[in-house]
Each structure stands twice: as C-alpha cells, then as structure tokens.
C-alpha positions as CSV (number, residue, x, y, z in Angstrom):
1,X,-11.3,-20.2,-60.2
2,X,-14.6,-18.7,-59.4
3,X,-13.1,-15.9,-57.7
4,X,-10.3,-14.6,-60.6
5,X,-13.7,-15.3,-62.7
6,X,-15.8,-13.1,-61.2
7,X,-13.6,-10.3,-60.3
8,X,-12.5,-10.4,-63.9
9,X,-16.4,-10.0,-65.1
10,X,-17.1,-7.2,-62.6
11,X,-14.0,-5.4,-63.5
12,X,-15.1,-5.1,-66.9
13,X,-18.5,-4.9,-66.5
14,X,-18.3,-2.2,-63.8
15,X,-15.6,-0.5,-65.7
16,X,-13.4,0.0,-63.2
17,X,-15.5,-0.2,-60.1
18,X,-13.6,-1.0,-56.9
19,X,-14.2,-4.9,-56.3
20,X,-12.9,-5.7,-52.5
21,X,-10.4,-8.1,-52.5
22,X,-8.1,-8.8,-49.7
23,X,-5.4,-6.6,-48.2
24,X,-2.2,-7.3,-46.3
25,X,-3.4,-5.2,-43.5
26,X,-6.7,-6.5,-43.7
27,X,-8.7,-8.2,-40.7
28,X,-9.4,-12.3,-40.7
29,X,-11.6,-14.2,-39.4
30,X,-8.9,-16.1,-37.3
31,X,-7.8,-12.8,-36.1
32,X,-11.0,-11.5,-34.9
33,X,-12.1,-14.4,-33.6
34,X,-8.8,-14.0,-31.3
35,X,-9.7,-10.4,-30.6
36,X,-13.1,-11.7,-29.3
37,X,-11.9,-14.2,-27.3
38,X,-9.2,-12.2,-25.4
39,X,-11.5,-9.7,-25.0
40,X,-14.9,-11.1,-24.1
41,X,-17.2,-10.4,-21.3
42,X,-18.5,-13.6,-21.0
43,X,-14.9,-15.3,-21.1
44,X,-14.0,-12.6,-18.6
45,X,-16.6,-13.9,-16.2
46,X,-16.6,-17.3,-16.5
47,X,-12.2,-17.0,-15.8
48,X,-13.7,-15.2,-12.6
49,X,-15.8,-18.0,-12.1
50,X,-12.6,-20.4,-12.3
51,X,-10.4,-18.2,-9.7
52,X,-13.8,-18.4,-7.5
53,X,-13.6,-22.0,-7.6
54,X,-10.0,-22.1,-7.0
55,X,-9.9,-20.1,-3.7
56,X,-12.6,-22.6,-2.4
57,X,-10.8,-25.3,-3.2
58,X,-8.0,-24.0,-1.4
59,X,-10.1,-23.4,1.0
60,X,-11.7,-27.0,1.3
61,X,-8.0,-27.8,1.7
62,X,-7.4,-26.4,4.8
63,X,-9.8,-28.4,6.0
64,X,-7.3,-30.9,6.3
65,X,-5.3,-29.5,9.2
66,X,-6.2,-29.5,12.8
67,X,-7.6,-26.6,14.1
68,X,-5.0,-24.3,16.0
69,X,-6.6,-20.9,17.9
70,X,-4.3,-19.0,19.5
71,X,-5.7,-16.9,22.8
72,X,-4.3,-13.7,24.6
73,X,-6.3,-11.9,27.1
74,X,-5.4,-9.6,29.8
75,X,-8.2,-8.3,32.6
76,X,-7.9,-6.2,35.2
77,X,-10.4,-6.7,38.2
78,X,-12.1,-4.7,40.8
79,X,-10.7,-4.6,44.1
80,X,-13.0,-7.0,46.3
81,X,-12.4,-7.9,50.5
82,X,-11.1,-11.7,49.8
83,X,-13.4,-13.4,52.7
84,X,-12.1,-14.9,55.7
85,X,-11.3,-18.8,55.5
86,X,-10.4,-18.8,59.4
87,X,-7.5,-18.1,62.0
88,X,-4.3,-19.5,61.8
89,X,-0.8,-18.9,64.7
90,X,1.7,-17.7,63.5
91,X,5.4,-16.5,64.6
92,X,6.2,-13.2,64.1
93,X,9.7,-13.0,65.4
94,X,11.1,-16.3,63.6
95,X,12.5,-15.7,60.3
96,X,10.6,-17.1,57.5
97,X,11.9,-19.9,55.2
98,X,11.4,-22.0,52.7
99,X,12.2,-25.1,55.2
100,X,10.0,-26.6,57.4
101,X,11.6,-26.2,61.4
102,X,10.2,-26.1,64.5
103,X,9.3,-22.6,66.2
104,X,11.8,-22.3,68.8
105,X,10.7,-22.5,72.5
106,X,9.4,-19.5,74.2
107,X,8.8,-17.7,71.0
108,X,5.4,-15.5,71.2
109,X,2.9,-17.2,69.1
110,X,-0.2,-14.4,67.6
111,X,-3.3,-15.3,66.1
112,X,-3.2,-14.3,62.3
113,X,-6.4,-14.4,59.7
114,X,-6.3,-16.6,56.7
115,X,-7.2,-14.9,52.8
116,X,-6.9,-15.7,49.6
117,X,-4.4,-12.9,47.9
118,X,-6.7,-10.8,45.4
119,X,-5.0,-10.3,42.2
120,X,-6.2,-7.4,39.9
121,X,-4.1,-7.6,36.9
122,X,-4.6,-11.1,35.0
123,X,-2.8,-12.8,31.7
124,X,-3.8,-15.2,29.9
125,X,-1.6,-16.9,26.7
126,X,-3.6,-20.0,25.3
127,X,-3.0,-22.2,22.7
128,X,-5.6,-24.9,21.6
129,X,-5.4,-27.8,18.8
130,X,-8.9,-29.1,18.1
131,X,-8.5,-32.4,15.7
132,X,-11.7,-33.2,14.0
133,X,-11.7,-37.0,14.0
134,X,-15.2,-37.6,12.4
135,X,-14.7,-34.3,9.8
136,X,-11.8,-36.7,8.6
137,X,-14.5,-39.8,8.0
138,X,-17.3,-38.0,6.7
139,X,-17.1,-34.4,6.0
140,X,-13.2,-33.3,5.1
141,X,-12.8,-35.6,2.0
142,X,-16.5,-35.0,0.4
143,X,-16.0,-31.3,0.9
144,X,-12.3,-31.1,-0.8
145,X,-14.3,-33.4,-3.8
146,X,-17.0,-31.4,-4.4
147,X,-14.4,-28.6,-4.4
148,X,-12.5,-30.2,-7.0
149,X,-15.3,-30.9,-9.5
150,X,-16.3,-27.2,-9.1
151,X,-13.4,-25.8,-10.2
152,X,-13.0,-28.7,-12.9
153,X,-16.6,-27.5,-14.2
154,X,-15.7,-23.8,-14.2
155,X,-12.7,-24.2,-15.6
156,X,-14.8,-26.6,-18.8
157,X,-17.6,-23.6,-18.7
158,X,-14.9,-20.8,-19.4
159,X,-13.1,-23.1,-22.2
160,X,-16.6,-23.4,-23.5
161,X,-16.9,-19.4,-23.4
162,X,-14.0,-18.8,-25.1
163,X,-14.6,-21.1,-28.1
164,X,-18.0,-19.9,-28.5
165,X,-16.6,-16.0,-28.8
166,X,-14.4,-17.8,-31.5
167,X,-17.1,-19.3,-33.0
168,X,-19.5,-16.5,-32.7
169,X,-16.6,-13.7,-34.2
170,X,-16.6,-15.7,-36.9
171,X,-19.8,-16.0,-38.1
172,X,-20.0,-12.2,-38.1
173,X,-16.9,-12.0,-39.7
174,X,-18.5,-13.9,-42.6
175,X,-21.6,-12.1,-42.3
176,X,-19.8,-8.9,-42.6
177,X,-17.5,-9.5,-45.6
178,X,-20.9,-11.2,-47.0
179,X,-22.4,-7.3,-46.9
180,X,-19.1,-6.2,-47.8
181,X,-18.9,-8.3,-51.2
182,X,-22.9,-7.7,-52.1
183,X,-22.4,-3.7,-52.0
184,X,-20.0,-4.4,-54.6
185,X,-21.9,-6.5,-56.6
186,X,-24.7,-3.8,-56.2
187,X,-22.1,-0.5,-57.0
188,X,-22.1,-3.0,-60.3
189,X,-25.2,-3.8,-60.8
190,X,-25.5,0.1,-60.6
191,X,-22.7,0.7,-63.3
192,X,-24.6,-1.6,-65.7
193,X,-27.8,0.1,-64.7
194,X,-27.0,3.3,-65.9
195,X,-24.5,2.0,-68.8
196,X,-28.1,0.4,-69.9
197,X,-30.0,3.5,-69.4
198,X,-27.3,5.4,-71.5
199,X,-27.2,3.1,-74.4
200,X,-31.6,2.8,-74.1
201,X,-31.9,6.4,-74.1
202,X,-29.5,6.6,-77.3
203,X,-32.2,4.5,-79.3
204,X,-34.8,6.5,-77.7
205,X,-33.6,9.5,-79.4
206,X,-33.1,7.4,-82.8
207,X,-36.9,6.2,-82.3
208,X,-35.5,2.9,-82.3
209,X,-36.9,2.4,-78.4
210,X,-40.1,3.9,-76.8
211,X,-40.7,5.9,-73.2
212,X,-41.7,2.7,-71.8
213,X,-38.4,1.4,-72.2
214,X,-36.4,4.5,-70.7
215,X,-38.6,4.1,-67.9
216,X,-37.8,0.4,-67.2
217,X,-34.5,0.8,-67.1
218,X,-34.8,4.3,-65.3
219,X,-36.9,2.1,-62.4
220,X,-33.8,-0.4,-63.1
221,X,-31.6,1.9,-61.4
222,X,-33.4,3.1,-58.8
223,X,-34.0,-0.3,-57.5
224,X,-30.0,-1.2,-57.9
225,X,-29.1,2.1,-56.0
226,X,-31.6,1.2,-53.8
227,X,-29.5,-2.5,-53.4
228,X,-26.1,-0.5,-52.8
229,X,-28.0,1.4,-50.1
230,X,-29.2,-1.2,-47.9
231,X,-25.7,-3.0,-48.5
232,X,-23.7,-0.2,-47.7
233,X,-25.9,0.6,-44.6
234,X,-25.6,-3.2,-43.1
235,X,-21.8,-3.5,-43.6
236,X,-21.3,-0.2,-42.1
237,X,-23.6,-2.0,-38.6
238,X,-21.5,-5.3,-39.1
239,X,-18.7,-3.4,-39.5
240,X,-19.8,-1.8,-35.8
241,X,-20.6,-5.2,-34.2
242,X,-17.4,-6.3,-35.4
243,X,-15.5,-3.2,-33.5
244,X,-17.6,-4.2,-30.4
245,X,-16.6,-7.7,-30.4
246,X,-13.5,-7.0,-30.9
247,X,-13.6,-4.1,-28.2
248,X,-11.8,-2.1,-31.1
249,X,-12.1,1.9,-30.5
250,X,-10.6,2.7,-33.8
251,X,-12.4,4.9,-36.3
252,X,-11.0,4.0,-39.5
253,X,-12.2,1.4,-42.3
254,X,-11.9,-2.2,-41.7
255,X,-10.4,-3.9,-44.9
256,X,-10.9,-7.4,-45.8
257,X,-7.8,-9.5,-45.5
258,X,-9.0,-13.1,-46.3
259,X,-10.1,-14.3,-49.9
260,X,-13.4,-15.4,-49.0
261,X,-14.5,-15.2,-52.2
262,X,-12.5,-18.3,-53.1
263,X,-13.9,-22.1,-53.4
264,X,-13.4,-23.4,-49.4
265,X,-12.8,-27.2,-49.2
266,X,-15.1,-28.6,-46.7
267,X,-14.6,-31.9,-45.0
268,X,-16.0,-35.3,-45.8
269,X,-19.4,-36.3,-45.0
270,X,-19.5,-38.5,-42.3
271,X,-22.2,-40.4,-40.2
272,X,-24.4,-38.0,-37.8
273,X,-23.8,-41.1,-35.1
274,X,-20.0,-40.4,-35.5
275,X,-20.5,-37.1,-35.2
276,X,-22.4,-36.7,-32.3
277,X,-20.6,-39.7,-30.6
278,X,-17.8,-37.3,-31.1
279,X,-19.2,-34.2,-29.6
280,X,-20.4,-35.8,-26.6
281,X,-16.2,-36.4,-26.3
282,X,-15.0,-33.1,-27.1
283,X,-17.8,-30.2,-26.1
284,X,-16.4,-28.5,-22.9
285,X,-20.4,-27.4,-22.3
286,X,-21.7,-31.2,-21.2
287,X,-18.0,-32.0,-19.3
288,X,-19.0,-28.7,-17.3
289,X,-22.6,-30.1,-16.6
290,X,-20.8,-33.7,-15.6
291,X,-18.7,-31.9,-13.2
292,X,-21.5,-30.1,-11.4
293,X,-23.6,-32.8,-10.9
294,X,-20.6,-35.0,-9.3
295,X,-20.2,-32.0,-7.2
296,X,-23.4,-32.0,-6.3
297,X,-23.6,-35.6,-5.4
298,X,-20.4,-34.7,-3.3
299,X,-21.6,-32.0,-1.3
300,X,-25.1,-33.6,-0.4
301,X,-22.7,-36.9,1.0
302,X,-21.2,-33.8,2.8
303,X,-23.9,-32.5,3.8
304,X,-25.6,-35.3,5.6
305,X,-22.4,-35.8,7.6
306,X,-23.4,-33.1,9.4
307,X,-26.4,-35.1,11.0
308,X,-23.8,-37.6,12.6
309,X,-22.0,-37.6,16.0
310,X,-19.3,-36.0,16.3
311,X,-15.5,-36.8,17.5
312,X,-12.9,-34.4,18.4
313,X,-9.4,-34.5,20.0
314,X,-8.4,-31.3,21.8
315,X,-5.1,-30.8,22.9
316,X,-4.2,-27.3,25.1
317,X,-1.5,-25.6,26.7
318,X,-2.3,-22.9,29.0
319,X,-0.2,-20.0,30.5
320,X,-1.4,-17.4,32.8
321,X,-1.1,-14.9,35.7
322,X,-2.4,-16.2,38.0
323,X,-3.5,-19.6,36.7
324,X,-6.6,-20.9,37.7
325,X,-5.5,-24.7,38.5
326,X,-3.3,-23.4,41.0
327,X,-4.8,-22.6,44.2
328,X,-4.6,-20.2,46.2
329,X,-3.4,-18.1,43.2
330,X,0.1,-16.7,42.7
331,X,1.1,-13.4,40.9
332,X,3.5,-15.3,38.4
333,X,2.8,-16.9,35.2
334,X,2.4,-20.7,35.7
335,X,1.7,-22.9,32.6
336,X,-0.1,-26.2,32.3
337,X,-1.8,-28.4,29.6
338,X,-4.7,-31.0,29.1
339,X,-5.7,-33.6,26.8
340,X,-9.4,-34.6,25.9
341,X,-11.7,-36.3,23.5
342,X,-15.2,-35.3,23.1
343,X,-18.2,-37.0,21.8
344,X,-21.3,-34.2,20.8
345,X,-24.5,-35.2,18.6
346,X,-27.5,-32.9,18.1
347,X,-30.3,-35.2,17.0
348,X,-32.5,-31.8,15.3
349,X,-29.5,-31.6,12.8
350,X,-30.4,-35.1,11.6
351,X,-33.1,-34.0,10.3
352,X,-31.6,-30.7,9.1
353,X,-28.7,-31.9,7.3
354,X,-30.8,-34.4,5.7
355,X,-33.3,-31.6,4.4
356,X,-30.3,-30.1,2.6
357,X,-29.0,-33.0,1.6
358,X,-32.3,-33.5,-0.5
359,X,-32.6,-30.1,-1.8
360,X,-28.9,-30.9,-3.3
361,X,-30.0,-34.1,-4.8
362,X,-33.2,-32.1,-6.4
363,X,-30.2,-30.0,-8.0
364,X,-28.2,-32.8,-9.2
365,X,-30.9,-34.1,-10.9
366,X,-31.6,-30.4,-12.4
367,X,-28.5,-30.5,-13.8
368,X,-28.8,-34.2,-15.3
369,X,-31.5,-32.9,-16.7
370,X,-30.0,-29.7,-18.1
371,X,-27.1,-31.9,-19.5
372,X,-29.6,-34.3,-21.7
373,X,-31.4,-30.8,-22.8
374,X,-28.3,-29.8,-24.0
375,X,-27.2,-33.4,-25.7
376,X,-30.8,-32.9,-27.4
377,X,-29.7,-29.3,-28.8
378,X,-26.3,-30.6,-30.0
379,X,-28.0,-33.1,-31.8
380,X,-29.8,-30.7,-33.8
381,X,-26.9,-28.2,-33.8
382,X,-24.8,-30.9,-35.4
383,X,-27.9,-31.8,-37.6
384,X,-28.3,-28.4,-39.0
385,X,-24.6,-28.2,-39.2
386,X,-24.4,-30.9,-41.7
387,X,-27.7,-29.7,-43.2
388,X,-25.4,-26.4,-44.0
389,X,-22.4,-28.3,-44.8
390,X,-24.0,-30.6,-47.8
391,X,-26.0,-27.5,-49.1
392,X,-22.8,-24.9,-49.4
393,X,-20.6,-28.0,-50.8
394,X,-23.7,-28.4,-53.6
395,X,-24.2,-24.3,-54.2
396,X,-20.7,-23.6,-55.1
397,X,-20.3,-26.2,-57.7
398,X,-23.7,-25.3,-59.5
399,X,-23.0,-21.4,-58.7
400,X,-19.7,-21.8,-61.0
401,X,-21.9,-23.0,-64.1
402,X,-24.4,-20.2,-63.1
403,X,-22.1,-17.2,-63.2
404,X,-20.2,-18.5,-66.1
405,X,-23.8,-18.8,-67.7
406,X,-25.3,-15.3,-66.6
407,X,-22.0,-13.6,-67.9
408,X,-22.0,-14.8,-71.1
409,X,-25.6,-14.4,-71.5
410,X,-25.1,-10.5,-70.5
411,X,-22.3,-10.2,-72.5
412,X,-24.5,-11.4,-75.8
413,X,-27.3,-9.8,-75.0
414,X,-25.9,-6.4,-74.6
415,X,-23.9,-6.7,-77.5
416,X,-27.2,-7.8,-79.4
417,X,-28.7,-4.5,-78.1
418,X,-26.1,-2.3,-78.9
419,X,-26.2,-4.0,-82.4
420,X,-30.5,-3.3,-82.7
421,X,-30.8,-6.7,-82.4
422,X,-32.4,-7.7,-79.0
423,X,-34.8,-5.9,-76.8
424,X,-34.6,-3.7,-73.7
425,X,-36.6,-6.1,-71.5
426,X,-34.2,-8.9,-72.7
427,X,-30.9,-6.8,-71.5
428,X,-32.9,-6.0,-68.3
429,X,-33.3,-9.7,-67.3
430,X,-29.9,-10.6,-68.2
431,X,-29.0,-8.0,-66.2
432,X,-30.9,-9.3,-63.4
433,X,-30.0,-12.9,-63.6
434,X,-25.9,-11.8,-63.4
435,X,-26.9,-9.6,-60.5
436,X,-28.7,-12.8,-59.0
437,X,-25.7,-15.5,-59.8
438,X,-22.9,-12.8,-58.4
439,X,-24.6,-12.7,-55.1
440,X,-25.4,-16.0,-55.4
441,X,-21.7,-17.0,-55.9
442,X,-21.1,-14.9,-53.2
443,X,-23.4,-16.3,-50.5
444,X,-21.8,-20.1,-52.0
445,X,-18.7,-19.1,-50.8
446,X,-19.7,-17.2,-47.5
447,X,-21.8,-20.0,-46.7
448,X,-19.6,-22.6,-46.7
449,X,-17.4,-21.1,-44.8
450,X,-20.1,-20.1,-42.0
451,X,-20.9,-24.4,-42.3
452,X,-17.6,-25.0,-42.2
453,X,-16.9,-22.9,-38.7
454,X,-20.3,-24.1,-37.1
455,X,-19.7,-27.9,-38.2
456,X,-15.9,-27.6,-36.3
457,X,-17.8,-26.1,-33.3
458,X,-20.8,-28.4,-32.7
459,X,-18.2,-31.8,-33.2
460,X,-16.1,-29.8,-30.9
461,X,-13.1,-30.1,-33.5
462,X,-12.3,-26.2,-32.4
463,X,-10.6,-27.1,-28.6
C-alpha cells in the first residue's frame, strides 16, 4: 500500500522522474547473500580449516594399527684377515661328505688352521610389528577424541562463516537499495525544487513575491542537488562493496530486483529468555567453542599419558646373508624370528607431560571463557535485535499516516501558491516535510527488513 502510494506521489510530483522499482533481472538480497557465501574468503578458510581437521583425524586413526617398518639393507665390507681360532687334522685324501664316517686306516692326517669365512657382501630383509599396548589404554583413544571434536568444531566454525557472509551480504544489500531509493527521493526533491523556483520566480516578475523569496528557494535547490549528490555517490560505493562481496567483476549497473519498498511482516514478539535460550541451541559460533574445549580436555588426558610406563609387544622376522644368529656365518640367506615385550618409563617425562598437560588445561579454560564472552555478546546482539525489530514494526505503521499527511499537505499548499494564496516559506516546508516522510518511509521499510535478517541470525533461525 505504502509502496503503490508513494511511487504514485513521486511519479506525479517528479513528473516523470525515474522511481526504481524492481526488475526481473535485478539482484536480491537472497541471491547475493548466496554469491557471498560461495564466494567468501573467510568461508574459504575456515572449509580449509575443516579438511585440516579431517586429515588429522585420519591421521589419529592410524593410530589404531600396530606399527609395521619394513627394513632392507645391503653392505659390503672391507676385506679383513679372519683370526686364527686354532689347529684342527684333517684328511686330505678322503672324500668329503655330508655323513659322519671314520677316516680309513693308513690315511695321511695334516694339520689344517681353523677361520671364520669372511663375507663382504651382506643382505639384510626385515620386517618388524611393534604393538603399543599402553598407547591403546591411555594415549590411542584420547588422541582419535580430541581429533574428533576438532574437526566437529571446524566444521561448526565454517557453518558459522558461511551464515554470517549471508547475514553480512544482506545488510549491505539493504543498505544499498536504501541509497538507491533516497537518490530518488532526492532527483524528486530536486524536480519540486526547481518546479518551486519556476512558479516563485513567476510572481517575482508580477511583484507578487520579493528577492528574498527567489533566493530561498534558489538555496532550496542547491541543498536538494546537494542530497542527490551524496546519494548518488554512496550507492555508487555500496554498489562496489556489493561487487566485492559478491567477487563480481562486471562493469554494468546493478538493478534492484526485490520490492523493498513494500510493508515487510515481521515476526511475533516473543520473550528475550526464549530467544536467547534458543540461540544458545542453534548458533554454530558457541557449538564450535564447546567442541574445542572438549578437545582440549581430550588432548591434555593425552598428554599426560605420555608420563606413564610404557608396554609394547614386538614381533620380528628376519632374513639375511649371512645371518647373525648363525654362527660361523654362511653365504646364503637364512631367516629367523623373535618375540618380545618391553617395559620402558622415563621418570623426566612425568614431569614434562604434565607441564603440557597444564598449559592445555590453561587453554581450555580460555576457551570457556571465550564461549561465556560470546553468550554475553549474543545476549546483547539478540537484545538490540528486538530493540530493531519493535522500532521498524512501529515506524512503518506511523510512516503510512506521515506520507499520506505530507502529500496532501504539498499538494494544498502548492496549489494555494499557485492560486496567490499561501506563502513561499509555507510551500518550502511542505516541501521539506514530504522530502522528510519519503525517506522516512523509506528507511521504515529498509529497516525492517535489516531487523528482520539480524533477528533470524542472532536466534540462529538462518541454519
């Protein structure tokens, strides 16, 4: 109602001045504010963030499984003289075999040195299992935990990101098409102006107005050209800030496409208990801050598990040429294997780990803190929000009455003027006043809109 009212009054009154109303291929807030988000910075880091957390939770994972390490070596030695270990007899002239016979009587019997064969060229092939027993009890679980809330508090910090850059493209939208609609209402309030000046300097020629009065409305002009300047200059940087958000590189004109100028509903007032009771539910921004601090508790418990004893089972398998275990050594590869269990503790990282395990309680309790700071912000966010919400619901039912007012009153009084029968001054303040209730009925509108979109963001009604 207000809006067909208006544009009707400005059409006549401007006489054919261009009024902005909304085109097909026009820009809304809905779609800038998707724009923004699929194009953010901050949304782009904070999904970073959430892939960061991700890999370490995979990694934390792994944690699970024994530890396999896999060996190959090869060396090749100096040559050294293999010492003497003593003399032993031996048979030349018998055939050697793998049995064990008696050396046949009369056979000649020499005296031969005993050496351990030196072998240059070794290979090793190892494989080693290492299970960490104690990890399992104390370290594995708290690790994969703390893990798991990291990435749950990224992932709640880049949710948070991305309905902020809604939120945030929003409000500029509206602050935009605010501009946009008050340059209008100024190209007007210039039309009227100088349709005044026309009609003044008329009677001035007819002695039937003095200088004084030429002048008035002269400086009546200058100060609504002065109004269409500045309005024209601050759409022009919103209508930048709105390319930048939106990461738009096009050149052209943005149009309007929503009827802002129309009566927005607003929701019910409700009870700033419910409403905070219901933010502290929905606001991605404290779940992330719940998340870190659990993490936190988790990797401290972690931590500290590094001041304890350790256990670990060790399973190997070895094969090599030569092998050590076999002595003297043989130019073959031999395998073998071996089982153990091993029991290590290093008092000094008592008192290590436990340092650390402090330092991440101290940053637990940071973030607690950082969580209430925030629950005290929301509190007035949502505060302010309703503040904003009752005043724009108020504003455009009295702005109605106002421009309905200040339109007749302009219409009477310049017909009075035209007719002899009112003043200058008098045509001048009407003037004014219907200036005054079309921006007014402007910011009504705008404003309850920009209540509306900060309302739904502090309750968290936008996720």
């Amino acid at each position: 109602m207000v809006s067909a009212l208006w544009l009707t009054s400005a059409v006549a009154a401007a006489q054919g001045a261009e009024v902005t109303a909304p085109t097909p291929n026009g820009i809304t807030a809905d779609g800038v504010a998707s724009r923004a988000e699929k194009t953010s910075v901050d949304v782009a880091t904070k999904q970073a963030d959430v892939e960061v957390a991700a890999a370490q939770l995979d990694q934390a994972f792994v944690g699970y499984f024994p530890k396999l390490q896999l060996l190959a070596r090869y060396s090749r030695l100096s040559d050294i003289d293999a010492p003497l270990l003593g003399y032993g007899l031996a048979a030349p002239t018998v055939p050697k075999t793998d049995d064990v016979l008696p050396v046949p009587a009369g056979s000649p019997l020499v005296q031969a040195p005993q050496r351990f064969p030196v072998i240059l060229n070794q290979a090793t092939f190892q494989a080693i299992l290492t299970v960490p027993v104690s990890d399992y009890l104390f370290r594995v679980t708290q690790t994969y935990a703390a893990a798991d809330r990291s990435k749950d508090a990224a992932e709640a910090q880049a949710k948070a990101a991305r309905l902020k850059a809604r939120a945030d493209a929003k409000l500029l939208y509206y602050t935009w098409a605010r501009a946009k609609l008050t340059r209008d209402v100024a190209t007007q309030a210039v039309v009227q102006a100088k349709a005044h000046l026309s009609d003044v300097e008329k009677a001035f020629d007819t002695a039937s107005a003095s200088k004084a009065d030429v002048l008035r409305v002269e400086s009546q002009v200058a100060v609504a050209e002065q109004l269409e300047t500045r309005a024209k200059n601050l759409t022009e940087v919103l209508a930048s800030q709105l390319r930048t958000v939106m990461h738009d590189e096009g050149e052209g004109a943005l149009a309007l496409g929503e009827d802002v100028a129309g009566e927005q509903a607003l929701p019910a007032a409700e009870p700033m208990p419910r409403l905070f009771a219901e933010a502290l539910e929905n606001r991605w921004e404290l779940k992330s801050l719940s998340e870190s601090a659990l993490a936190l508790e988790k990797q401290a418990a972690a931590t500290r598990s590094a001041g304890y004893p350790r256990v670990d089972l060790q399973g190997e398998v070895t094969s090599a040429n030569p092998n050590q275990r076999y002595i003297p050594q043989q130019e073959k590869f031999l395998t073998t294997w071996s089982l153990s269990a091993q029991l290590t503790w290093t008092p000094n990282d008592v008192f290590s780990a436990g340092a650390a395990g402090r330092a991440l309680d101290a940053k637990r309790v940071q973030v607690d803190a950082q969580r209430r700071g925030v629950m005290d912000a929301l509190r007035v966010e949502i505060a302010q929000a309703v503040e904003a919400r009752n005043n724009a619901e108020g504003a455009q039912k009295t702005t109605v009455r106002s421009l309905a007012a200040a339109e007749e009153s302009y219409r009477v009084r310049r017909s009075l003027f035209q007719n002899g029968r009112s003043t200058s001054v008098e045509l001048l303040d009407a003037e004014t006043e219907l200036t005054r209730a079309r921006l007014d009925a402007i910011s009504a509108r705008i404003d309850a809109r920009i209540a509306l979109v900060r309302l739904t963001h502090a309750v968290g009604r936008d996720r």
